[in-house]
C-alpha positions in Angstrom: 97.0 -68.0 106.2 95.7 -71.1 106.0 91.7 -69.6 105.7 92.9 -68.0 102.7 94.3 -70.8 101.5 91.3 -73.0 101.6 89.2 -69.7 100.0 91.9 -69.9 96.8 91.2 -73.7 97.1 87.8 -73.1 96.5 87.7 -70.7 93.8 87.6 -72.9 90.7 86.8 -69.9 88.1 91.0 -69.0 88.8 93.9 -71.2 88.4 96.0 -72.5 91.2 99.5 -73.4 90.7 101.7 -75.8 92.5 105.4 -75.5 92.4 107.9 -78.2 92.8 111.5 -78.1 93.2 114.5 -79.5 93.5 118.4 -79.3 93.6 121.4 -81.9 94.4 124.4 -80.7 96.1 127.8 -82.2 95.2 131.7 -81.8 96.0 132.9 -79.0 93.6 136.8 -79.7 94.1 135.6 -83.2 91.7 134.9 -81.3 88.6 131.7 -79.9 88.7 130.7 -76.3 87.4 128.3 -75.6 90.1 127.8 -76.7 93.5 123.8 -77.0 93.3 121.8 -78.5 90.7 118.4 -77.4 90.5 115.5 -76.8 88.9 111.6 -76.5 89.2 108.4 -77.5 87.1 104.7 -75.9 87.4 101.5 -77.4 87.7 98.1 -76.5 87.5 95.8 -78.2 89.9 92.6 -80.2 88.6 89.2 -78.0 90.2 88.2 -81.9 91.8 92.0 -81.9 93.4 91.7 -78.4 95.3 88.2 -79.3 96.4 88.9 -82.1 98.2 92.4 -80.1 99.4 90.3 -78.1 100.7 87.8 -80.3 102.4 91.0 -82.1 103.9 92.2 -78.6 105.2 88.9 -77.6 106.9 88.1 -81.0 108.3 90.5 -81.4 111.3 89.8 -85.0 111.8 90.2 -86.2 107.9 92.7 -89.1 107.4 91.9 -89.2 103.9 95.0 -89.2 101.3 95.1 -86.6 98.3 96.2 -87.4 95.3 98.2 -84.9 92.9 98.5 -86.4 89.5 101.6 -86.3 87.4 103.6 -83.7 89.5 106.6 -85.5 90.5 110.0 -86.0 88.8 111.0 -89.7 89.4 114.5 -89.6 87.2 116.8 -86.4 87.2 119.9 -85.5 85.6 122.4 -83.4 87.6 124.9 -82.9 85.0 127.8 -80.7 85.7 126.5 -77.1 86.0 123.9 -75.7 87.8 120.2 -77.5 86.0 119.0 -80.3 86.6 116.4 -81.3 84.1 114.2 -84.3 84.3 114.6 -87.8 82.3 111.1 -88.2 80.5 112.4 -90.8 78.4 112.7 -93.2 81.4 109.2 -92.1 83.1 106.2 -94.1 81.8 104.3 -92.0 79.1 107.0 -89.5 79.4 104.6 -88.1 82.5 105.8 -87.8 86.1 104.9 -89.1 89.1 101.9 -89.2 91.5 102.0 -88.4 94.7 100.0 -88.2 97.7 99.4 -85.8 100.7 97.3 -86.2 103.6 97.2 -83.4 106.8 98.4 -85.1 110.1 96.9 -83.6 113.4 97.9 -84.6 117.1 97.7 -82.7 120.6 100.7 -81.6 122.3 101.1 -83.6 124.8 103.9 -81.9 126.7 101.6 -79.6 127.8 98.8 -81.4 129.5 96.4 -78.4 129.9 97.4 -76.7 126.7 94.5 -77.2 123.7 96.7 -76.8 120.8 97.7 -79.1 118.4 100.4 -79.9 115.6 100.2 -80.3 112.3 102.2 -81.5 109.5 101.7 -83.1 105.9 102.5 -86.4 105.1 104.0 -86.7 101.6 104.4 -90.1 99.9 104.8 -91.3 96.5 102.7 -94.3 95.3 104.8 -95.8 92.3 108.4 -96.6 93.5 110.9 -98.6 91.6 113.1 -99.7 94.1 111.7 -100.3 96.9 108.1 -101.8 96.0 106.4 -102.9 98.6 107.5 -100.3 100.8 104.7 -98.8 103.1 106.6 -95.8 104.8 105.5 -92.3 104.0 109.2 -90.9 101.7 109.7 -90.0 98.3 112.1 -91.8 96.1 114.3 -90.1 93.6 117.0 -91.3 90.8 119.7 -89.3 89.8 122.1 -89.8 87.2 125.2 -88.2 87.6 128.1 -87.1 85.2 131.1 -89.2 85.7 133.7 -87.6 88.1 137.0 -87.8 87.7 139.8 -88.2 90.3 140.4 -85.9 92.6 144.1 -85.4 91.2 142.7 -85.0 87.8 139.7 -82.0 89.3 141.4 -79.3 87.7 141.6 -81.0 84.0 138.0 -82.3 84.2 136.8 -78.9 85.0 137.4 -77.9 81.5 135.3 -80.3 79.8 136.4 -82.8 76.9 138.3 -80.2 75.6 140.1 -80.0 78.3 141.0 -83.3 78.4 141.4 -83.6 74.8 144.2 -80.8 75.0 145.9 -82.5 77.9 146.0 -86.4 76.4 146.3 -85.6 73.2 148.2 -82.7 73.0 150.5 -83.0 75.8 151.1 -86.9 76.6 150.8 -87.5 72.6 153.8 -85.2 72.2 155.9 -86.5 74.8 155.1 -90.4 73.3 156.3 -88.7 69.9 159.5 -87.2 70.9 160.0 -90.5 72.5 159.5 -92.4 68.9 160.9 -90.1 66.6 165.0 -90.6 66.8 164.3 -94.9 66.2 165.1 -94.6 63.2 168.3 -92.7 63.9 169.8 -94.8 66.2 168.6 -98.1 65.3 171.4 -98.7 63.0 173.6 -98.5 66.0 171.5 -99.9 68.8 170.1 -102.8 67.1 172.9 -105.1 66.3 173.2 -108.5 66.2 176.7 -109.4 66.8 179.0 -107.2 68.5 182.3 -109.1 69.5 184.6 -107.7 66.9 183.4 -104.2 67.9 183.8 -104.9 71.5 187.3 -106.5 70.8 188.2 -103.4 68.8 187.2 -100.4 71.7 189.4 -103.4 74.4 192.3 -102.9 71.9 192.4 -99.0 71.9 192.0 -99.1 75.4 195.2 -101.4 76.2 197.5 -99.5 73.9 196.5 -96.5 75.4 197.5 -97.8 78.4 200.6 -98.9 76.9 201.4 -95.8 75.7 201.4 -96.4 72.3 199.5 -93.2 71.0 200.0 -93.3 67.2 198.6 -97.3 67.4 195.5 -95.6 69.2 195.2 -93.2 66.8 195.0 -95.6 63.6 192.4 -98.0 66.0 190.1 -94.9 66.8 190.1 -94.1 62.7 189.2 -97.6 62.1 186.4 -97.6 64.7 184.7 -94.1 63.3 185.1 -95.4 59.9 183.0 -98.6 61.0 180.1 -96.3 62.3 180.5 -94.0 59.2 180.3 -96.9 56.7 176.9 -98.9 57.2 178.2 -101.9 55.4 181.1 -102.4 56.8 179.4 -102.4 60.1 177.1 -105.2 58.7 179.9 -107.1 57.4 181.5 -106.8 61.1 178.9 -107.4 63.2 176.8 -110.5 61.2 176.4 -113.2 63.4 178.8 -116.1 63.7 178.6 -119.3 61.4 180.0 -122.9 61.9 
């Protein structure tokens, strides 16, 4: 209840602790272990802070601001499982944030006749990075992200860099081997820089085998093997024209 609240407030001889938390959602069909990052941090509030909390909770008609020193993380990693930890390297002396809270009262005044009133705290934070002269009462927070992949590449990323490691450079690395390794095989045939007499040769078997004249075809089909089984003799053949 809020009277015991105020009593705990008061008591300075015991600690009081505030907790604050926090957690970023993201799309887990991108990659990401978890779902929800989150994580929390505990502080121990200064006796002069829960004083004058206190004297803010038992004074209805304080407008005063509270101030709770160093208890807010600015910068947050949300990696890809479930913590996210805060950046102290990027907050100033490695501390967090300050913030302040003040205890907002107003009567209800759909009910004309009714006494009660609502109340609400007002939570803002007083050294923002972005937005710097911004006078409206919100918290600003910076989140650094993994990097996602593509949504057709989810199920890859998932797996981490070994994952991806096994997939490039296993898999596609193999493929652009296979591709590579018969050049030296066939380059003797493919690469060659004049090809007319060959050309003329495979024409000639072609017509006499038209004509009929099978044991002709025969001796131009030996003489075309033996070209491709005798690497200098297809050099001689296929050497480019001179004038």
């Amino acid at each position: 209840s809020r009277k015991k609240m105020i009593d705990e407030l008061n008591k300075t001889d015991s600690p009081f602790s505030l907790v604050v938390s926090w957690s970023v959602q993201r799309n887990l069909s991108l990659g990401a272990k978890s779902e929800i990052a989150s994580s929390k941090q505990s502080f121990y509030l200064s006796n002069e802070t829960r004083t004058t909390l206190a004297a803010m909770m038992e004074d209805t008609n304080s407008t005063k601001n509270v101030t709770l020193t160093r208890v807010y993380p600015h910068y947050i990693k949300a990696p890809s499982d479930s913590l996210a930890k805060p950046l102290k390297q990027l907050m100033t002396g490695g501390e967090f944030t300050n913030l302040t809270v003040s205890l907002v009262k107003n009567k209800d005044y759909n009910n004309n006749n009714s006494d009660q009133f609502h109340e609400w705290w007002i939570v803002n934070q007083i050294d923002k990075k972005i937005v710097r002269n911004d006078r409206e009462h919100n918290l600003e927070l910076i989140v650094f992200s993994d990097k996602v992949s593509p949504p057709s590449l989810g199920f890859l990323a998932g797996y981490g860099i070994m994952g991806l490691y096994a997939s490039v450079v296993l898999v596609i690395g193999k493929f652009v081997r296979e591709f590579f390794s018969g050049i030296s095989h066939s380059i003797m045939f493919e690469e060659l820089p004049n090809v007319d007499r060959i050309l003329k040769l495979c024409t000639d078997i072609f017509l006499v085998r038209e004509t009929g004249e099978l044991e002709l075809e025969e001796d131009l089909y030996a003489k075309l093997i033996f070209l491709y089984r005798s690497p200098e003799t297809m050099i001689k053949w296929t050497r480019e024209k001179t004038n």
